[in-house]
N, C-alpha and C positions, 0 to 999 in steps of 0.2 A: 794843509791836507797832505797824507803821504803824497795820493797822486803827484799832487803839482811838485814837490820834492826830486821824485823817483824821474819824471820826463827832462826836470831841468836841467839833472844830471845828467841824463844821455843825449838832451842837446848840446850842452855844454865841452861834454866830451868829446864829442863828434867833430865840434867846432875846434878843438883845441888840437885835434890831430889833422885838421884841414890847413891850422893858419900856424900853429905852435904858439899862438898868444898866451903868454904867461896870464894875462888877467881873466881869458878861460878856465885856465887849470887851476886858479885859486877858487874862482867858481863851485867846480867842483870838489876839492876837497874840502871848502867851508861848510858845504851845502852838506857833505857825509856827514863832518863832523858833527854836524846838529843836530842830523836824522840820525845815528848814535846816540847821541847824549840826550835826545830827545823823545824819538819813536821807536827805540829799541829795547826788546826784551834780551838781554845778553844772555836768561837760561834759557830761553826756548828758540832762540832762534828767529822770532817772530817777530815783525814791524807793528807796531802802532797805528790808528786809524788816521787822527790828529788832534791836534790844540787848538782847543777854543779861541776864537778872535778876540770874547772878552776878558775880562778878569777885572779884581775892585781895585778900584784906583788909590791916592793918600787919601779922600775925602770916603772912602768908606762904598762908593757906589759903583756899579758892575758900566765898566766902559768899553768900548771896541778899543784896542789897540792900548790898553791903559799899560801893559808891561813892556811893550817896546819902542813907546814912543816917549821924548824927553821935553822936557826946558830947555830956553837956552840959560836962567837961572840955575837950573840943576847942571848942565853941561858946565857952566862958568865954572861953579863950585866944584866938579870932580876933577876938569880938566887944566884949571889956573890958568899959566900962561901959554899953553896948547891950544887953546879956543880958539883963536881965530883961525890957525891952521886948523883942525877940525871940520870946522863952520865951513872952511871953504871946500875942503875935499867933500862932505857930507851933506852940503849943501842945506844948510841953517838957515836958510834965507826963503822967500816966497816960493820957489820952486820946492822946495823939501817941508811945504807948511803942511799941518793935515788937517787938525781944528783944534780949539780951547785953548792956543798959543802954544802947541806942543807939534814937534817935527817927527819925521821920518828919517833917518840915514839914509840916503838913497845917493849913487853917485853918478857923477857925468864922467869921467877921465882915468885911464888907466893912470897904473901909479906911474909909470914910466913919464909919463905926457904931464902930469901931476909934478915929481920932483922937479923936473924940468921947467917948469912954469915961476917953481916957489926956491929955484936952486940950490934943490937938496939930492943927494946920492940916494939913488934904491936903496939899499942896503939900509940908508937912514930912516927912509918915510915906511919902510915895512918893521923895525923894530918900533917906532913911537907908533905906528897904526898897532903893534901885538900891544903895546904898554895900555893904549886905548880902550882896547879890546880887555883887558884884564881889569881895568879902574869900572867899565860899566858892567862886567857880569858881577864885580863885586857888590854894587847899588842892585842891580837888579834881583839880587839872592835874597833882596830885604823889601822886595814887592811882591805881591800875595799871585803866585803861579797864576795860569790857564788853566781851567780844567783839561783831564785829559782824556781823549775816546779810545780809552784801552780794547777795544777789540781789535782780531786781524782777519783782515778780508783777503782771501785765495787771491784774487785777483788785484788791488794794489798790494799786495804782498810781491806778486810777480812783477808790476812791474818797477817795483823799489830794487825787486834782484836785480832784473835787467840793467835799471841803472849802476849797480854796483861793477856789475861784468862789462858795458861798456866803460865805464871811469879806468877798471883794470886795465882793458883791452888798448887804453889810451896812454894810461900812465903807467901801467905795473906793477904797482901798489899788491902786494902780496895780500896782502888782510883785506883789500876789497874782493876778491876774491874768495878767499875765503868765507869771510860771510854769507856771499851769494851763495857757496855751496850750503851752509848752515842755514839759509833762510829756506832752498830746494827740500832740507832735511825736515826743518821745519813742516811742511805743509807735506809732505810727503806722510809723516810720523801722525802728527797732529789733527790733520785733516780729512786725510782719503779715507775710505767705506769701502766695506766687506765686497763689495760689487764693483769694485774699482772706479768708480766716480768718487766726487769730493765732495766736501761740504764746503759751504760757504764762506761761516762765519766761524770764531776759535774766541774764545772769552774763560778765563778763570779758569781753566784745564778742561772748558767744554767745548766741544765744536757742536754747529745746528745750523740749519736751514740747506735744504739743497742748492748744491752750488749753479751759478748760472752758465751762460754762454761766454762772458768775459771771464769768467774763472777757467776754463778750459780751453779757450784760445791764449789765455795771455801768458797761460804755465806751459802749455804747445810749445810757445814761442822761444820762453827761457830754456827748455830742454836740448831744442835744437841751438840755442847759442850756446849752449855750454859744449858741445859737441864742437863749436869753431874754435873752439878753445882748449880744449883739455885732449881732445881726440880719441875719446871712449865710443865705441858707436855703442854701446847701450843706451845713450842719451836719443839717438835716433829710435832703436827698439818701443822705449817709453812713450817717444812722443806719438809712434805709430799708431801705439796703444791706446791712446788717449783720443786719438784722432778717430780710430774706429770707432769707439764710442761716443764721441761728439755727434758722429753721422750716426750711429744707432738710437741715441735719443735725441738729438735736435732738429734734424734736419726733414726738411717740409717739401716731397717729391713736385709736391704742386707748384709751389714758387719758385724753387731753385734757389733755396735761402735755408739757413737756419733761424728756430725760433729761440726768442730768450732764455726760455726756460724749458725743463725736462720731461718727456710725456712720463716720468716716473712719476711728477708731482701731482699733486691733487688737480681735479680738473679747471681749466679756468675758462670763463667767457669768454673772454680772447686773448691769445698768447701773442704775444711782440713781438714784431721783428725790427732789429735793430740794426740800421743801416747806416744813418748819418755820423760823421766823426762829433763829439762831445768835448765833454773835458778829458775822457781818454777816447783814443779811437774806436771806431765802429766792432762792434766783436764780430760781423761780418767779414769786415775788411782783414781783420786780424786772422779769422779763420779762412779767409782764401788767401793771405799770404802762406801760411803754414803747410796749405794743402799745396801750395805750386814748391815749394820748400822740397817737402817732402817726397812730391813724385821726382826731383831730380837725384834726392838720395834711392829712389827704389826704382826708379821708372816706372812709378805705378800710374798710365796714363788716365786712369778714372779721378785721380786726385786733381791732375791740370787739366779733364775736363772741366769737372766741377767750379774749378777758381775761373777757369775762363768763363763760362756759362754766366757765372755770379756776375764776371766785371761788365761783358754786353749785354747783358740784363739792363745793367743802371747806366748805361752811356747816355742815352738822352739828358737823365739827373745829371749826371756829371757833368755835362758843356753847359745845363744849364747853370748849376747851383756848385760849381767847383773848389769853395771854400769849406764847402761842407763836407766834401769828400777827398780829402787831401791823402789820406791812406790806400783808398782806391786807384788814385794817381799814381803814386810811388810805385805799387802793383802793375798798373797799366804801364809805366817805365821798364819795368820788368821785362814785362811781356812784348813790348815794341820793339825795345832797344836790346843789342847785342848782349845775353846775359853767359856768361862765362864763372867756371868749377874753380875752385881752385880747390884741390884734394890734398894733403900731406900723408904721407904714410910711413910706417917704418917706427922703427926707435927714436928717432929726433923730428918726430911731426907738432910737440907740443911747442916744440924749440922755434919750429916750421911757423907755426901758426903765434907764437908771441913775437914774432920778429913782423910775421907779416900785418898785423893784429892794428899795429901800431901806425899804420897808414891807411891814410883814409882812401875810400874807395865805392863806387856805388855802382849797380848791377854784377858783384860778386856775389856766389855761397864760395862762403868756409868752412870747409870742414876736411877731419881728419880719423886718420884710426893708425893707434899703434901696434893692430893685434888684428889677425886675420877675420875676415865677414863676411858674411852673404849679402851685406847691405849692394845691393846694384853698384852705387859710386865707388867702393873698396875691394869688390870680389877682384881675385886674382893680383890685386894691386900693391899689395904688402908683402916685403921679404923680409925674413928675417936677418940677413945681411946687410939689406943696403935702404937706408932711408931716400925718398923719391917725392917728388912735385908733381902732381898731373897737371895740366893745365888745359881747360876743356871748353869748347865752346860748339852749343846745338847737340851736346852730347858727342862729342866726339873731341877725342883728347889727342896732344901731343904728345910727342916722345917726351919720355920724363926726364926733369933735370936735378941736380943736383941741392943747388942751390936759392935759398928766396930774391938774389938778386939775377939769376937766370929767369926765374918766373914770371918776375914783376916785367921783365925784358919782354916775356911772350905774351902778357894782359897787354902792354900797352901797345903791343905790334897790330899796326891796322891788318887789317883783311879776316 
């Protein structure tokens, strides 16, 4: 599924700019690699839904797992006298069994931990693992595909970008980047309505169905990260704009919630509200992250009442059932804990913000503007002479400095 894709990447990423474990950042670029070559439309921009678990096996009949799982008969024959190193790295054995005498790849041991076990050089076991790698896409080109679920959904669309902008944010990979903007374009072009809401769904150059509540928090989301990134406040502008109308069609005065679906749509018996995290998070929790986001860009305090209302609304759920509400959490982290700006401005903000991008960090916003704004966070704050660091906490900022290792000096300074 894209989803599970798109998160693995931005945990993966996140991990890898917390520890620098190389066997994170392979993580992630194998995992793009495939969502590339797998769930991407290269003319439009557009991600893929996903690939079926089954497809027909050598005996002709539809299996779960029949294209990625092997022999160890068939591994013998591709790999010769590689198998047993194979076997062991991949774990060929009861632990990697799945059923009908056919395995999974699955590993236990970074390669580093890996060569060293089998006393071999890096350098050696990641060229025979690329050799590996090329001997089974070869077999596997002559086994009958997955189907595939050629639609793209607004919302894992967004967060397939999100993973791409985190992986960037980690590694700097210019063409991850890239794409996330092409994907933004994508759904932008493709999907939005004469009335500025979205559609849903995009299938065969059509789009339909009105979009939901996750499709409008989770593109929120990706606007404002592009903005920690690029340092355009029009990213904020948009997401403003998306956000008023989230509250103009979603939002349910009575609960202190939004519902899942649009009072545009046709009427229904009962319309959802969607709270618990899932296989992606809450589009609740998503839309009170955005809204506390954004009144730090605007100071619009109706915004962080709202997120605040929403989180002690559900505090009794939370103490009780806190697995369920793990995005609520991160939010109530937020909101407990010292949260602090870090603003760049100027002509070297994007500079500002790829150097600082690259460190892991948690209860920061990033954001930036090269170009003068009325955004609350930027007003007044940009010269056109001199690039600057605000560095801000409780809304209220230090004298600016120069540099990202003077700033990182004033985050991590107690008081």
């Amino acid at each position: 599924m894209l989803y599970d894709n798109a998160q693995l990447v931005s945990l993966y990423a996140n991990a890898y700019k917390l520890t620098t474990n190389k066997c994170f950042k392979k993580v992630v670029e194998e995992t793009l690699d495939f969502v590339l070559e797998e769930l991407y439309d290269n003319t439009t921009g557009g991600f893929y839904s996903a690939l079926d678990a089954d497809s027909i096996n050598a005996q002709g009949n539809l299996e779960e797992g029949a294209y990625y799982t092997w022999t160890k008969e068939e591994l013998k024959q591709i790999l010769g006298d590689d198998f047993d190193l194979f076997a062991n790295l991949y774990n060929i054995n009861p632990y990697g069994y799945w059923e009908h005498d056919k395995y999974v790849l699955i590993r236990q041991h970074t390669d580093e931990h890996f060569a060293g076990l089998h006393h071999l050089q890096s350098d050696e076991l990641n060229n025979r693992r690329k050799q590996w790698q090329t001997l089974l896409k070869n077999t596997q080109r002559n086994r009958q595909r997955p189907a595939l679920d050629d639609k793209s959904l607004t919302a894992w669309n967004a967060l397939m970008i999100q993973g791409f902008l985190d992986a960037y944010k980690a590694l700097g990979t210019e063409r991850y980047l890239d794409t996330a903007k092409k994907g933004i374009d994508f759904i932008f072009k493709h999907l939005k309505r004469d009335d500025g809401g979205f559609y849903r769904s995009y299938k065969v150059g059509k789009a339909h169905i009105n979009a939901y509540l996750d499709d409008y928090a989770l593109l929120i989301q990706v606007l404002l990260e592009m903005n920690s990134i690029d340092a355009d406040p029009h990213w904020i502008t948009k997401a403003k704009a998306l956000a008023d109308y989230t509250i103009k069609h979603f939002y349910d005065t009575a609960s202190g919630f939004f519902y899942f679906t649009s009072d545009t749509d046709s009427r229904l018996f009962h319309r959802k509200i969607d709270l618990t995290d899932d296989v992606i998070p809450s589009s609740n929790a998503v839309m009170a992250h955005n809204l506390f986001k954004l009144s730090h860009y605007s100071d619009q305090t109706d915004f962080e009442n709202m997120a605040l209302s929403m989180l002690n609304k559900l505090s009794d759920k939370i103490k009780q059932y806190p697995t369920s509400f793990m995005y609520w959490l991160i939010l109530g982290q937020h909101i407990s804990q010292p949260y602090t700006e870090f603003v760049a401005t100027g002509k070297e903000a994007q500079a500002f913000l790829k150097d600082i991008n690259s460190h892991f960090y948690t209860n920061v916003l990033f954001a930036g503007s090269t170009q003068h704004s009325d955004e609350a966070l930027f007003k007044n704050r940009v010269s056109d002479d001199t690039s600057q660091i605000f560095i801000c906490k409780n809304r209220t900022c230090l004298l600016p400095v120069n540099t990202v290792a003077e700033a990182i000096a004033l985050m991590n300074k107690k008081g």
